[in-house]
Structure formats: structure tokens, C-alpha cells
C-alpha positions in Angstrom: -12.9 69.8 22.9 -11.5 67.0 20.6 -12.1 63.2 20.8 -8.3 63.4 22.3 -9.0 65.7 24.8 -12.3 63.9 25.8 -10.4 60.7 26.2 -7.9 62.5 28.4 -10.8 63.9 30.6 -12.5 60.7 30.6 -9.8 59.0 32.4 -7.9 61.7 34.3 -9.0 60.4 37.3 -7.7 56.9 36.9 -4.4 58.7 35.9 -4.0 60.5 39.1 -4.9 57.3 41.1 -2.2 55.6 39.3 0.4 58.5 39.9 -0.6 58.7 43.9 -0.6 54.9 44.0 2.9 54.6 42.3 3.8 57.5 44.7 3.2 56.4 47.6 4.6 52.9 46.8 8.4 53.5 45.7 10.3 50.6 44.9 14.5 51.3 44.0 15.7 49.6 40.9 15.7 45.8 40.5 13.1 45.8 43.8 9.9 46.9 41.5 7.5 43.6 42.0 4.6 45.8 43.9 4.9 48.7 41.5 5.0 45.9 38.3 2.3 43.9 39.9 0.3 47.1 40.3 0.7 48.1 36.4 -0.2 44.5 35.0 -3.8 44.4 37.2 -4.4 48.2 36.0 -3.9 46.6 32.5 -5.9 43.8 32.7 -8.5 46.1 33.9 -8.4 47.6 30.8 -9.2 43.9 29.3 -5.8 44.2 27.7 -3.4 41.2 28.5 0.2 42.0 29.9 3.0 39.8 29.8 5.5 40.0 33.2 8.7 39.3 34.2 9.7 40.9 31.1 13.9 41.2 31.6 12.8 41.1 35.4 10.0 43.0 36.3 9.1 44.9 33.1 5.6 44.5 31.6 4.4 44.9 28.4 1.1 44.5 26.6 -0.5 45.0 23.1 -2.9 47.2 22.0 -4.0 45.7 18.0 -5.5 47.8 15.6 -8.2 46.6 13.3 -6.2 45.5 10.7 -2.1 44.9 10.3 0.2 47.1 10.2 3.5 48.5 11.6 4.5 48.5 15.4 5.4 51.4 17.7 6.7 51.4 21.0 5.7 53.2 23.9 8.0 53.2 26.7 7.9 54.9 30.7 10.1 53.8 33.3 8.9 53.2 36.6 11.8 52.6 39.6 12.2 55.3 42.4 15.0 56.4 44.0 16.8 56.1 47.6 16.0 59.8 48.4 14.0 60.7 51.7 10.9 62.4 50.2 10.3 65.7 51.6 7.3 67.1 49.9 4.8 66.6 52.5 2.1 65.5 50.1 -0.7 63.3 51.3 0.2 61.1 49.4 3.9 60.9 50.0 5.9 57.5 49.8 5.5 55.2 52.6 8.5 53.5 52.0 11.5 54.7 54.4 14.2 56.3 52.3 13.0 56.2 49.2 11.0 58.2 46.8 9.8 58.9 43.0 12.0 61.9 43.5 12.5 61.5 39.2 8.9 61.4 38.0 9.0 58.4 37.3 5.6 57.7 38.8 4.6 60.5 36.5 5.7 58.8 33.4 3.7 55.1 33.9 0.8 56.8 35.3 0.6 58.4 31.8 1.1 55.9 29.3 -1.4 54.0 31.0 -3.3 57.1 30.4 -2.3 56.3 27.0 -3.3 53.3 26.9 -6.9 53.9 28.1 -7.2 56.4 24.9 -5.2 54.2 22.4 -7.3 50.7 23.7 -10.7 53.2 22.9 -9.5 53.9 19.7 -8.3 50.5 18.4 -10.6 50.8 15.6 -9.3 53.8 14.0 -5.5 52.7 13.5 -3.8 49.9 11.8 -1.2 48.0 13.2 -0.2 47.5 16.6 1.0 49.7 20.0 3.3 47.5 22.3 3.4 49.4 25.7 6.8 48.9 27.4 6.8 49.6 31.6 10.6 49.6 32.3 12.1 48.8 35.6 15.6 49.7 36.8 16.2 53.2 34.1 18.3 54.7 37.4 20.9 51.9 37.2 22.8 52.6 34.7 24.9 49.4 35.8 22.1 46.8 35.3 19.7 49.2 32.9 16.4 47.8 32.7 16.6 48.5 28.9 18.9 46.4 28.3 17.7 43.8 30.0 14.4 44.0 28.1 15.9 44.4 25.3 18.1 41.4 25.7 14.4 39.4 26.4 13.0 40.1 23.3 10.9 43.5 23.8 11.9 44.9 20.6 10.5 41.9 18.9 7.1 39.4 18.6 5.6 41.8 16.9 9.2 43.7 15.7 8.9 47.5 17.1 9.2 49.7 14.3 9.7 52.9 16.9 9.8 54.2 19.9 8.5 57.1 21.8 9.4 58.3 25.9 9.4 61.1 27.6 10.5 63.0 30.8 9.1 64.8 33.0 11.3 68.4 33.4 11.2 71.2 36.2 13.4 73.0 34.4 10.3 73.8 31.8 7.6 75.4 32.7 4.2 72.9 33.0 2.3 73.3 29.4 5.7 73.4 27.0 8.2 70.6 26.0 11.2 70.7 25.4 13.1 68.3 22.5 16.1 68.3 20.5 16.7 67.3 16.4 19.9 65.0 17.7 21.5 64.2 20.5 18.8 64.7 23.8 21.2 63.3 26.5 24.7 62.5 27.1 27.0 59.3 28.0 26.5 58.4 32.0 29.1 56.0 33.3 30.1 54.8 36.5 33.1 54.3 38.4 34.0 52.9 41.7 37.4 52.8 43.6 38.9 52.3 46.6 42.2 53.0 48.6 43.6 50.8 50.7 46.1 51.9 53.5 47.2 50.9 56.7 45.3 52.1 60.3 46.9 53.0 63.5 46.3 55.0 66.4 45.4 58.3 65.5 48.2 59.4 67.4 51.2 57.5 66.0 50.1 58.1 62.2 53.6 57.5 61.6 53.2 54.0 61.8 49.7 53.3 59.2 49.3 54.9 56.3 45.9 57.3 56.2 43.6 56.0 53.3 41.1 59.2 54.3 44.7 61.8 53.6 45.5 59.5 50.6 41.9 59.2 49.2 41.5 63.1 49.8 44.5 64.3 47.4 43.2 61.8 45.1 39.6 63.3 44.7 41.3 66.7 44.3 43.4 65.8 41.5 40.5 63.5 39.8 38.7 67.2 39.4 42.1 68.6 37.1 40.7 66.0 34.4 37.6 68.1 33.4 39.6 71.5 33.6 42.8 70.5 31.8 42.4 67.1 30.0 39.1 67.7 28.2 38.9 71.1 26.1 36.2 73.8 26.9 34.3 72.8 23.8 33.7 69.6 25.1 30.6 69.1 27.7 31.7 66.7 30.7 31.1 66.6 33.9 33.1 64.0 37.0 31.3 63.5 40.2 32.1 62.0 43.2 28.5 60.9 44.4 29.5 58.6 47.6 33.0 58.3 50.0 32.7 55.7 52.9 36.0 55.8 54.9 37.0 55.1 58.8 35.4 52.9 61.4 36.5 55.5 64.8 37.1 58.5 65.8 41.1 57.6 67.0 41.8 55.6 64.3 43.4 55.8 61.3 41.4 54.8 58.0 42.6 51.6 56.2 39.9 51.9 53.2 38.3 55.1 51.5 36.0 53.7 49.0 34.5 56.0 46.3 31.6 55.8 43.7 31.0 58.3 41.2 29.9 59.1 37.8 31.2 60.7 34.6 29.3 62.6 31.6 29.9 63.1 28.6 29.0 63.9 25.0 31.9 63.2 23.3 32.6 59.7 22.5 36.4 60.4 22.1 36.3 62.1 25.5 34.5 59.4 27.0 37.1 56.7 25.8 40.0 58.5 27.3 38.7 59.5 30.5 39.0 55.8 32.4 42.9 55.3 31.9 43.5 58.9 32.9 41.6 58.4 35.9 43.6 55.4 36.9 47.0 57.0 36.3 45.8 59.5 38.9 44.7 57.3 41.1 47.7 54.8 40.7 50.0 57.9 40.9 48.8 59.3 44.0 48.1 56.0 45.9 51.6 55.2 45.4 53.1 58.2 45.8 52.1 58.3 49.6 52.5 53.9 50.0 48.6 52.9 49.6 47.4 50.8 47.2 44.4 50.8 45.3 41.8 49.3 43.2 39.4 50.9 40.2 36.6 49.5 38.2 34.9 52.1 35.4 31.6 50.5 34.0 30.2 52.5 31.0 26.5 52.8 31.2 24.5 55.0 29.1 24.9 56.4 25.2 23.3 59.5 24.5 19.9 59.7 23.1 19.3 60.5 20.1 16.6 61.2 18.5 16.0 59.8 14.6 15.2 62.4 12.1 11.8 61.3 10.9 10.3 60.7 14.9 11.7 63.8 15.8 9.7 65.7 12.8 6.6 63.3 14.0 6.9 64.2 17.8 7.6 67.9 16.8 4.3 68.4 14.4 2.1 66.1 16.5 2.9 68.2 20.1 2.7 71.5 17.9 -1.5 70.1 16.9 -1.8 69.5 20.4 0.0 72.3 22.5 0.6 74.8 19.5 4.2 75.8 18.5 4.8 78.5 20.7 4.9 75.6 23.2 7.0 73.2 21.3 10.5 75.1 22.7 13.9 73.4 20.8 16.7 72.6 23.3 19.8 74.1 22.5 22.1 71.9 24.2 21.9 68.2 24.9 21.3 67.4 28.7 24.3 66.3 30.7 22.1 63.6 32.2 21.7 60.2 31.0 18.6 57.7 30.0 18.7 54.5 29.5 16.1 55.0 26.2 19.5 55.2 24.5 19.4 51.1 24.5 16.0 51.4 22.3 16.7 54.2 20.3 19.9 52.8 19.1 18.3 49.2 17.8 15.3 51.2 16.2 14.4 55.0 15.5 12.8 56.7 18.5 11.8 60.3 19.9 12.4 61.5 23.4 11.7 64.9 24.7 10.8 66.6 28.1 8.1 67.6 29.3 7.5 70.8 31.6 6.7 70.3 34.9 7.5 73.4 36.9 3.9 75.4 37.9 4.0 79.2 37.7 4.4 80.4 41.0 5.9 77.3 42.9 9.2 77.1 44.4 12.5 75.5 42.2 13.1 72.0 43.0 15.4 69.5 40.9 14.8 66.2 40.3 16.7 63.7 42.5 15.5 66.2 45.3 13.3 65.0 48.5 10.8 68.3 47.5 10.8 67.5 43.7 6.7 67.3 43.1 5.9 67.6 39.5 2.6 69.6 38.6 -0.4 66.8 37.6 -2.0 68.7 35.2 1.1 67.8 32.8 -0.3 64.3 33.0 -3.2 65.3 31.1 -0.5 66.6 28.1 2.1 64.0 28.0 -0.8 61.1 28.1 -1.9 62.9 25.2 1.4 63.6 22.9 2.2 59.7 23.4 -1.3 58.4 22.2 -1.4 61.3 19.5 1.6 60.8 18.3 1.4 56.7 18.0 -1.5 57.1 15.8 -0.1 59.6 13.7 3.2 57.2 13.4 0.0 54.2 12.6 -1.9 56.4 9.9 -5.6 55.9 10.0 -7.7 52.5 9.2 -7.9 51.9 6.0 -10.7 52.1 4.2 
């Protein structure tokens, strides 16, 4: 066993008290005080010194090597989300509603993991490790990123890199997955709403049915992806929420939708808003409703700087060997909100497997989603392995 694995044993048990803890305490983005409150006092047990409040309720600290040096970043997320967990574990969330039904718990549990093994080796590096605990990742209308970003996380010292990861039940637990280029894809939001006329349900003649109206328009909306955008070109458009009526004999004035589109294609990305509002402009009129639109982009792709990639890729192949170290073909459909980082400085992001041989299939943003613990002990170890190897050893 080497000094890394040692340090990973030493503290696994303080890793899977913070993933329970985090667990069985979900906070939804922009609500994360316990959970921040919860990573600063595990800090400062450490004798490290967070700073909080950090672009809301982020927290950073330092961990200094023994002489200077360059900077890298180390960044988990840590918001839940409002999914009804359904695992049954003991320690399941106790919060109504909402659960870390993303792994997000997962992901702060192990870069304080990290931190335990990169504070114990302090000595051995030059240079400094800024640890970055991000709220609010599943908004992609107020990121969390961004909002750190905009306080300064990226600078005092100035972050040279950047390293996250994701946990991934589409891998199996003990392999990564990670791509040269582009890891993710463009996640935007979009909102609208139609706005008709109610009646009695039995003289429709005399309102206009926003539920009828709203229903053609969803329909059409779905023609964008199969004859705007060429095969060739990975996007998706999903209608995620409708809220519409208020009775049963009653015809529905408003039909208000929220969705999301993705996209890998920035050109693709660009033209889909105004094509979506022709639709719905042309329908809603069409049948005498109005309407109203709003189309917020959120996040770019990841992707994933040359030189961190080749880091991330040699220092998980030392750890995990290469037979474990699996390259992604295509970029994920989903988005991250590392984008923000990786787009001021160069950064690595890659998943890591999750699913346990012999367990059933559950997504994430599922109520049974329950990532397999032992990762923990591996993707605490990439991110401290892989921040030294960016440091290079003391010098003499």
C-alpha cells in the first residue's frame, strides 16, 4: 500500500461521515447554509481556515505548500435536488422532497477527503491547493460558478487550474470515464406561458383553452429537433414542467411551461430561441391566445484543456491502471456549471463510475440513485494525486 492509499484509509471513515451527514441533510440550490456551515467546521477541524459566503454560500480554503509556487483548484459542488428520495438507506435525507439524488454529497465528502491527504502532505509540494465547495451547480439560471467566480475565487492567490469530477452510474464503480475535448454540452433554459381566456367547460365557445392551445404548441416545439437541426448535430428539447387550470369545469386561462434545451453546437444553440418563439407566436395566435417567452442560456460545454487532460489521464492510469482509465466517445448531453472555471483557466473534468456489479440501474436525478461508497476512496485519491503531480515535488 502507498503513502496515497494509506492516507485514503486513514480517513475513510471521516469521508463516509461526511457523505451520510451531507446525505441526510439536502439543501436545493441557493438554500445551502447547513450544508456550507457543515463543510467550513469540518475544515477548521482540519486546522485549515475557510473563508464563507464566498458568491453566497460557497467556501473555500487554502492548503500552502512549503515553499511558493503555482496554484490549483479543486472544485465539488454540493446543492441537492427537489427529488423525493426513495433509496431507503439509513441514512436517507430528512428533508421532505428533496434529495442528493446527483451525488453531489459524493463529490464534497471527497475533496474533503482530499483535503485531509493534501493538508498531510503540505510538506512535500510547492505552491498552493485552493479548495473550492460550490453551491447552486443545478441552477443553471443563478450557477454557483459564476457567482464565485464573479467574487474573486479564481484569484488571491490566482488559480492556475482546475480539477472536478462526477460521480457516473453509467460506469461501473472502479473506472472513469474522461474525454480529450468537449465533456459536456450547452444546458439552457426556457420558460413560457400561454395566456387564454376561461369559461365554463361547457360553452368553450365563449374562452379560449390555454391547456388545447399550449398542447399543439408543445407538439410542434418537438419538430425543431427532428427537422430544424441536422442528424449530425447532438440536441435534445425538453419540456420538464406544465402547470395549467384551476378546476375540473373550467376552462384554462394560463398553461405555463419550463423546459430545457441541449446542445453541442454553438451555431445550433444560437438559432434555436427565435425558432422557438415563431412557434410559439404562430400557434398562440393562430387559435386567438397570446403569449409570453423568456430563453436564459446557462451552461457552455466543458472542455477539458489539453495539458490537464494528459495530467488527469496519466495520474488516474498510476492510480487505477489504464485498463480503467476508459475514453468517452461522445460528449455528455448534460450540462455542468465547471464550464464557468474551465473557460477563465485550464481545467480537467471526468466521471467517475459509480454503478456496483450486481445492483440494479438507477439514473441520477432519480429518488433510488445511491452511488457505491467505495468510489469515494478513488476519486478522493485522483483529486489529491493529481494536484500534486500538477505542483511537482518540494524543491530541494
Amino acid at each position: 500500500m502507498n503513502s496515497m492509499e494509506q492516507l485514503a484509509t486513514r480517513y475513510w471513515e471521516n469521508v463516509v461521515a461526511y457523505r451520510r451527514w451531507l446525505h441526510a441533510h439536502p439543501e436545493l440550490s441557493g438554500q445551502e447554509e447547513k450544508t456550507a456551515a457543515y463543510i467550513a467546521q469540518a475544515l477548521h477541524e482540519m486546522g485549515l481556515s475557510p473563508t464563507e459566503h464566498v458568491g453566497g454560500y460557497g467556501v473555500t480554503a487554502l492548503i500552502q505548500g512549503r515553499s511558493p509556487g503555482r496554484c490549483v483548484g479543486l472544485r465539488a459542488d454540493f446543492d441537492a435536488l427537489p427529488i423525493a428520495e426513495c433509496t431507503g438507506l439509513p441514512f436517507a435525507s430528512e428533508n421532505p422532497g428533496v434529495s442528493h439524488a446527483c451525488g453531489h454529497d459524493t463529490h464534497a465528502a471527497m475533496l474533503l477527503g482530499a483535503a485531509h491527504i493534501l493538508n498531510d502532505l503540505r510538506d512535500r509540494f510547492s505552491g498552493t491547493v485552493k479548495l473550492i465547495f460550490q453551491p447552486s451547480e443545478e441552477n443553471a439560471a443563478d450557477s454557483g460558478a459564476k457567482k464565485m467566480i464573479a467574487a474573486g475565487v479564481l484569484d488571491h492567490p490566482h488559480v492556475d487550474a482546475i480539477i472536478g469530477q462526477h460521480v457516473s452510474p453509467l460506469c461501473p464503480s472502479g473506472k472513469i470515464t474522461v474525454r480529450r475535448d468537449a465533456m459536456s454540452s450547452a444546458s439552457d433554459r426556457f420558460f413560457f406561458t400561454i395566456h387564454g381566456q376561461s369559461s365554463h367547460a361547457s360553452k368553450p365557445e365563449t374562452g379560449i383553452d390555454a391547456i388545447v392551445v399550449g398542447t399543439q404548441v408543445l407538439s410542434t416545439l418537438q419538430t425543431i429537433v427532428s427537422r430544424n437541426v441536422s442528424p449530425l448535430d447532438s440536441s435534445v428539447l425538453t419540456v420538464g414542467t406544465v402547470r395549467a387550470g384551476t378546476g375540473y369545469n373550467v376552462l384554462a386561462e394560463t398553461y405555463e411551461v419550463e423546459g430545457t434545451c441541449r446542445n453541442q453546437n454553438l451555431q445550433v444553440r444560437d438559432a434555436i430561441p427565435a425558432r422557438m418563439e415563431a412557434i410559439i407566436r404562430g400557434v398562440a395566435e393562430g387559435m386567438g391566445a397570446r403569449y409570453t417567452f423568456r430563453y436564459v442560456k446557462g451552461y457552455s460545454p466543458v472542455i477539458n484543456a489539453p495539458e490537464m487532460y494528459k495530467l488527469l489521464v496519466d495520474t488516474a492510469t498510476g492510480l487505477i491502471g489504464a485498463e480503467n482509465v476508459v475514453p468517452m466517445e461522445h460528449a455528455s448531453l448534460g450540462g455542468e456549471d465547471f464550464c464557468f472555471y474551465a473557460e477563465q483557466v485550464p481545467g480537467v473534468f471526468y466521471h467517475l463510475g459509480c454503478r456496483k456489479a450486481g445492483t440494479d440501474f438507477w439514473p441520477i436525478h432519480n429518488g433510488h440513485f445511491s452511488p457505491d461508497e467505495e468510489v469515494m476512496r478513488i476519486g478522493m485519491q485522483i483529486l489529491a494525486s493529481t494536484a500534486l503531480n500538477y505542483l511537482g515535488p518540494q524543491e530541494a
